[in-house]
C-alpha positions in Angstrom: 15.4 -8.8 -25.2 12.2 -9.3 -27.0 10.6 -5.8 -26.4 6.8 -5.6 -26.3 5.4 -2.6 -27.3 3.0 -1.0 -24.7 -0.8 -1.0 -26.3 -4.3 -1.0 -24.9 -4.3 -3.2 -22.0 -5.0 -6.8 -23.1 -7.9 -8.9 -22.2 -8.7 -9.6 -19.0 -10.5 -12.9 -17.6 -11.5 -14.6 -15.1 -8.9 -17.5 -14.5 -9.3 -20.6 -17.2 -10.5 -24.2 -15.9 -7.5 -25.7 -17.1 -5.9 -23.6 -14.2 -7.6 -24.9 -11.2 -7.4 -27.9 -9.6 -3.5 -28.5 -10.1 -1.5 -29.6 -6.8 0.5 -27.1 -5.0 3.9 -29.4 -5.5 3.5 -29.0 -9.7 2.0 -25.3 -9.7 5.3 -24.2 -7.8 7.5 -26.5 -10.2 5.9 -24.9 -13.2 6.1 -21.6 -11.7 10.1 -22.5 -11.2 9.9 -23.7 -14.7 8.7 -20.6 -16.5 10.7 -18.5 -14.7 13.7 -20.3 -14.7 13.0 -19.7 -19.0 12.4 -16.0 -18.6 15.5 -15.9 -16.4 16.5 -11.3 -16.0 14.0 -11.2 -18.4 11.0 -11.3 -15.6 11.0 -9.8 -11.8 9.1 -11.4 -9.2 7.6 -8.5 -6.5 5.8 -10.1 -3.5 4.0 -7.8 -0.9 4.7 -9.0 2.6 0.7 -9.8 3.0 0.5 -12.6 0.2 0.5 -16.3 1.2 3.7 -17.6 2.6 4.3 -20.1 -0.8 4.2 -17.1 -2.9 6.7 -14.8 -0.8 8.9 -17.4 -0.9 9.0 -18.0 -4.7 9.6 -14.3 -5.2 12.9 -12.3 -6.0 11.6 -9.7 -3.6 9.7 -9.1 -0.6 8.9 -5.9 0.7 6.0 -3.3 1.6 4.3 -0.7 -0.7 7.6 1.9 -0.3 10.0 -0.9 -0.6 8.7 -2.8 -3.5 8.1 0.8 -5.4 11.9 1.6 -5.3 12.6 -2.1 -6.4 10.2 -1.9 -9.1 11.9 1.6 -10.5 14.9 -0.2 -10.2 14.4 -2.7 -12.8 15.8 -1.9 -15.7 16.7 -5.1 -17.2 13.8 -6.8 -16.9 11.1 -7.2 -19.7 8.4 -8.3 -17.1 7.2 -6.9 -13.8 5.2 -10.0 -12.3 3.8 -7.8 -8.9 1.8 -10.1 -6.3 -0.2 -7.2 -4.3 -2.9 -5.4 -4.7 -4.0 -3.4 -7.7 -2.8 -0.3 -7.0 0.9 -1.5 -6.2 1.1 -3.1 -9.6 -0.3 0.3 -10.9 2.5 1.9 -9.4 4.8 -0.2 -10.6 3.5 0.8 -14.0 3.9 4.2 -13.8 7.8 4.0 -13.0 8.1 1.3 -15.8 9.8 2.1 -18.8 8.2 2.1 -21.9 10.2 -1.6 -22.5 8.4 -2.7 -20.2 5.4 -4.7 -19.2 4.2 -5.0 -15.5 1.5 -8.2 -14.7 -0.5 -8.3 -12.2 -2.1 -12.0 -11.4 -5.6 -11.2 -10.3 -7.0 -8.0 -11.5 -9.7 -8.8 -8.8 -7.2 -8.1 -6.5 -7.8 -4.7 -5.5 -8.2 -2.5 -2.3 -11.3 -0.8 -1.2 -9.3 1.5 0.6 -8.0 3.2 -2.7 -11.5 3.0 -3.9 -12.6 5.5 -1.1 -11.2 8.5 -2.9 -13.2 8.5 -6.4 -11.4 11.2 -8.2 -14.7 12.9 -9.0 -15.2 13.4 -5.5 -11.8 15.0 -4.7 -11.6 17.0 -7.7 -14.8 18.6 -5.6 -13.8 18.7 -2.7 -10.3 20.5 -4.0 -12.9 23.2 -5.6 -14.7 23.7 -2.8 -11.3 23.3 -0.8 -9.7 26.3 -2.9 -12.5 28.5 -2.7 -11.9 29.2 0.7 -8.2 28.2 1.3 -6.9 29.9 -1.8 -3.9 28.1 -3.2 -2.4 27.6 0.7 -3.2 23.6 0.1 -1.0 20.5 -1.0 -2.0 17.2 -1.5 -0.8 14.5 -0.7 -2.5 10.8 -1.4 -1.2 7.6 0.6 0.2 5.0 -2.0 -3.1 2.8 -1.6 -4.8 4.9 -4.0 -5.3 4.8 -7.6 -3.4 6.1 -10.5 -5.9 8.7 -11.0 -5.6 10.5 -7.4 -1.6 10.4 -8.1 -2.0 12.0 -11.1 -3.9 14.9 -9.6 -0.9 15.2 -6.6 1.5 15.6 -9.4 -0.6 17.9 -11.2 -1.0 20.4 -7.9 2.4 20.1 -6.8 2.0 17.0 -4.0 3.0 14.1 -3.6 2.9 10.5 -2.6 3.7 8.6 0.5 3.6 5.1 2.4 3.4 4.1 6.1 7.2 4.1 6.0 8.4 7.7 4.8 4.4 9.5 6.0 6.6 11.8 8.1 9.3 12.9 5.9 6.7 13.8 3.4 4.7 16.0 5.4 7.8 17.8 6.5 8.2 18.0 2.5 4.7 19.8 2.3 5.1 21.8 5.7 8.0 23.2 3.7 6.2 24.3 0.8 2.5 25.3 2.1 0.5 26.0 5.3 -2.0 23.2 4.4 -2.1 19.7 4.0 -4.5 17.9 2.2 -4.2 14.1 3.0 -6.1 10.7 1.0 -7.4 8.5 1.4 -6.5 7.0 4.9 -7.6 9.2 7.8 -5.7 7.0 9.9 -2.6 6.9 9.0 -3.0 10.8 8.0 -3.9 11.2 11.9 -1.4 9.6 13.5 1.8 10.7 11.5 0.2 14.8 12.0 -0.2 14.4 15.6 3.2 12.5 15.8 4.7 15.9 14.2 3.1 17.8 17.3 0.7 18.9 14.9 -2.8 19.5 17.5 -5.7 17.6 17.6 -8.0 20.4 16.9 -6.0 21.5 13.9 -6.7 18.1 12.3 -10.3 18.1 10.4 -12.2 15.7 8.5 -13.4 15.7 5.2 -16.6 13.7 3.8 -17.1 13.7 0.8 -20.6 13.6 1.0 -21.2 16.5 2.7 -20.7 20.3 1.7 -17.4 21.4 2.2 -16.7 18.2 3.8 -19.3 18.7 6.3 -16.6 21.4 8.0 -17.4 25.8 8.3 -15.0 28.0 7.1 -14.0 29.2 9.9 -13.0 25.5 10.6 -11.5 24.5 6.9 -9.3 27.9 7.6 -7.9 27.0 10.8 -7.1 23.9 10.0 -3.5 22.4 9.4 -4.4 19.0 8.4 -7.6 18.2 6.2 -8.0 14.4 5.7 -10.1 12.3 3.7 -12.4 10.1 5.4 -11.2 6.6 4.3 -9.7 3.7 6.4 -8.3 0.1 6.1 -10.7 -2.5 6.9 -7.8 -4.7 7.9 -6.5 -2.1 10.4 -9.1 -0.6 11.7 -10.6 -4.3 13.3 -7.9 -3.8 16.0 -9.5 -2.1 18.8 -8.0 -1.3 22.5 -9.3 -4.1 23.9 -7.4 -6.4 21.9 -4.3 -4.5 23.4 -5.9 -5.0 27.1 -6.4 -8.7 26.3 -2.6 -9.5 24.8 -1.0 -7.6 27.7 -3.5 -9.8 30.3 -2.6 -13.1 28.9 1.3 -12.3 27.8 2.3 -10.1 30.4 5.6 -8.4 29.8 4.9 -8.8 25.9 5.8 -6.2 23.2 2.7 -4.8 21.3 3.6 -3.3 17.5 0.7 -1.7 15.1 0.3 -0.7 11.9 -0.2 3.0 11.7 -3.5 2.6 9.5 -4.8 1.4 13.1 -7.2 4.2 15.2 -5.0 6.7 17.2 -6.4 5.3 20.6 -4.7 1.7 19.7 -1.5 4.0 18.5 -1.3 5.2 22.0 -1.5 2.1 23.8 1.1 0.2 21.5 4.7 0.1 22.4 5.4 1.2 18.8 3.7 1.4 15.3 5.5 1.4 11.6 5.3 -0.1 7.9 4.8 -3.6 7.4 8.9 -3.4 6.9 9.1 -1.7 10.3 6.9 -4.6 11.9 9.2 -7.2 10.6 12.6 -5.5 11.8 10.7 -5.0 14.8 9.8 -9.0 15.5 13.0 -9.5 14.1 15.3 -7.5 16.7 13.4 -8.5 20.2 15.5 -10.6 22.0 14.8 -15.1 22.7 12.1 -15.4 24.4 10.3 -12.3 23.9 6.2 -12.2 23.1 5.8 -10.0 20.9 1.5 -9.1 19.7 1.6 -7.7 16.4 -1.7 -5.9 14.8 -1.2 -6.4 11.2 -2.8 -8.7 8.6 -2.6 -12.6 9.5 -0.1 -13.6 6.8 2.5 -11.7 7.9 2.2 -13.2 11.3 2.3 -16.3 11.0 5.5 -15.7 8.5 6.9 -13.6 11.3 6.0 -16.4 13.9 7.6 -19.2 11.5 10.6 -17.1 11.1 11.2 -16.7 14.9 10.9 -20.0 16.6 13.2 -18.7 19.4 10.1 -16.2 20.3 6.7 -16.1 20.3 4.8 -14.2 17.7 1.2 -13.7 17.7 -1.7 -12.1 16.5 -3.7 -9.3 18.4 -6.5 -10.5 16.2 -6.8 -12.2 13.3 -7.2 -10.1 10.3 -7.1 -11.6 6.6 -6.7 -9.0 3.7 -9.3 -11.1 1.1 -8.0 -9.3 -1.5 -4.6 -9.9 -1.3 -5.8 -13.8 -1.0 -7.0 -13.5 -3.8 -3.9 -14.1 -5.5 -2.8 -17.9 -5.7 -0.4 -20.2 -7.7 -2.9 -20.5 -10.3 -2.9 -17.3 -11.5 0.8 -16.7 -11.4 1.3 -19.4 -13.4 -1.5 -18.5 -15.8 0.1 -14.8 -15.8 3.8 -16.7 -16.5 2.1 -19.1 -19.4 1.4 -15.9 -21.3 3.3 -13.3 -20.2 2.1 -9.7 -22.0 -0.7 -11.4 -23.1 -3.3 -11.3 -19.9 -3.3 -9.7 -16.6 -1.3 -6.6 -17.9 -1.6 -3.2 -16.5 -1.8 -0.6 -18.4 -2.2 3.3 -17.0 -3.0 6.3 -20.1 -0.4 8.4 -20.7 -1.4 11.5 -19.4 -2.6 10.1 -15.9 0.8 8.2 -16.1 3.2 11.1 -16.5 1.5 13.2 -13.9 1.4 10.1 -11.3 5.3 9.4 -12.1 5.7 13.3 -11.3 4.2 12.6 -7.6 5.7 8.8 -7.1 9.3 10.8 -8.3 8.7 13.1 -5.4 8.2 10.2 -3.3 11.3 8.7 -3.9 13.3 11.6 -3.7 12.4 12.3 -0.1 14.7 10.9 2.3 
């Protein structure tokens, strides 16, 4: 294996003319190509929201949980090629070895989610947090967040978790303190508290643009769950209504969310889960089911391709751009010069503190 050594993180561009413009049919052959001549040398991680052509060129399909074990899995290979969002391929760094080199095709590919928890304004809001909470407090960031934020859950004794394992990891923290402090997703932070019997008025909201999250103490001590006011713009467009309108116009149909959804779509959904979850889901209904899934649109219409026997549809369509913004072009602009552009590179420190939280993670069953 020709080992590259792990430096500053090379330069990145926006994608060359020579690039664009090439048919579909000879950007998947080259794609083939290059990594038919890598061969164990490269990995190919697709995120189940990337355009159908690119899931089905990849070695592995998965959500953010599923595709972080497969990354820390891959010991053999030189080159981590991750089609997802930013942070995912971050991730994916951080468990790397130091043999190895992860690529991520479009660095504009990122998620404004993770981008709602600046670590300047947590490492406030833990201040002001502390000086009323005392040390009573773990945190715990949702894996859409950056490198940064999972550094500072390593550092404070948290963790990290996805839409798939949410509930085993606060039973993790439960075990350890009385408080739980939750990034960035209020969402997905609501729902998996109050699916722990957790109460609604032991839940509170932090903003970080108020003082002390614009809560009292009395509030900020009584509380059980703080979380951080973020959301999921791709989630959060499903509204009840939509829900009303599927079960008008399919009746009998089976409705599954995403748990990044509002709790009052939760509670009118047959069942909510991971991006995984949703496809086992679709997967298991019997012929001839209809089955309305709120989720992002490329999954979908995979899921409604890969079950002709049923019928699959949308609550409402819901594209994540970013994820889009990944095409052929760029993985095979990534695959022409692998290590040279579109690498990810985390510092050191932030690194080895983040790999303490994502370690956590994946120890929690």
């Amino acid at each position: 294996m020709n080992i590259l050594k792990k430096t500053a993180p090379a330069r990145t561009e926006l994608l060359p003319d020579s690039y664009r413009g090439i048919r579909e049919e000879e950007l998947i052959e080259k794609i083939h190509k290059r990594k038919s001549l890598l061969g164990k040398n490269l990995v190919f991680l697709a995120h189940h929201y990337q355009r159908a052509e690119i899931v089905e060129m990849s070695d592995f399909r998965g959500d953010s949980f599923g595709l972080s074990r497969i990354a820390s899995e891959q010991s053999d290979a030189e080159f981590i090629l991750f089609c997802g969002v930013h942070f995912m391929a971050e991730s994916a760094e951080i468990l790397s070895s130091q043999s190895q080199t992860v690529l991520h095709p479009n660095p504009f590919a990122g998620c404004p989610l993770a981008d709602m928890a600046r670590i300047e304004d947590v490492f406030n809001a833990w201040n002001e947090l502390s000086a009323i909470a005392g040390n009573n407090v773990l945190p715990v960031t949702y894996m859409n967040s950056r490198a940064e934020l999972k550094a500072f859950c390593g550092k404070n004794g948290g963790t990290v978790c996805t839409s798939t394992n949410a509930a085993k990891v606060f039973d993790w923290a439960f075990a350890r303190k009385d408080k739980l402090f939750f990034f960035p997703d209020e969402h997905l932070g609501r729902n998996t508290a109050l699916s722990k019997g957790i109460r609604r008025e032991k839940i509170i909201l932090w903003d970080p643009g108020l003082s002390f999250g614009g809560n009292t103490a009395e509030s900020i001590k009584g509380a059980t769950v703080i979380l951080w006011k973020g959301h999921c713009h791709v989630h959060t467009r499903f509204l009840p209504e939509h829900i009303h309108a599927a079960r008008k116009k399919y009746p009998g149909c089976k409705i599954v969310v995403h748990p990044e959804c509002k709790v009052e779509v939760i509670e009118l959904a047959d069942a909510n889960g991971s991006t995984d979850f949703i496809v086992r889901y679709a997967n298991s209904q019997p012929p001839g089911s209809t089955i309305a899934i709120g989720t992002e649109i490329n999954l979908i219409s995979r899921l409604a391709g890969e079950n002709t026997d049923k019928k699959v549809v949308e609550l409402r369509r819901s594209l994540c751009p970013n994820m889009y913004r990944i095409t052929l072009n760029h993985i095979l602009w990534t695959l022409d010069n692998p290590g040279k552009v579109n690498v990810i590179h985390v510092p050191e420190q932030i690194k080895n503190d983040a790999r303490t939280a994502l370690e956590r993670m994946l120890e929690i069953i």
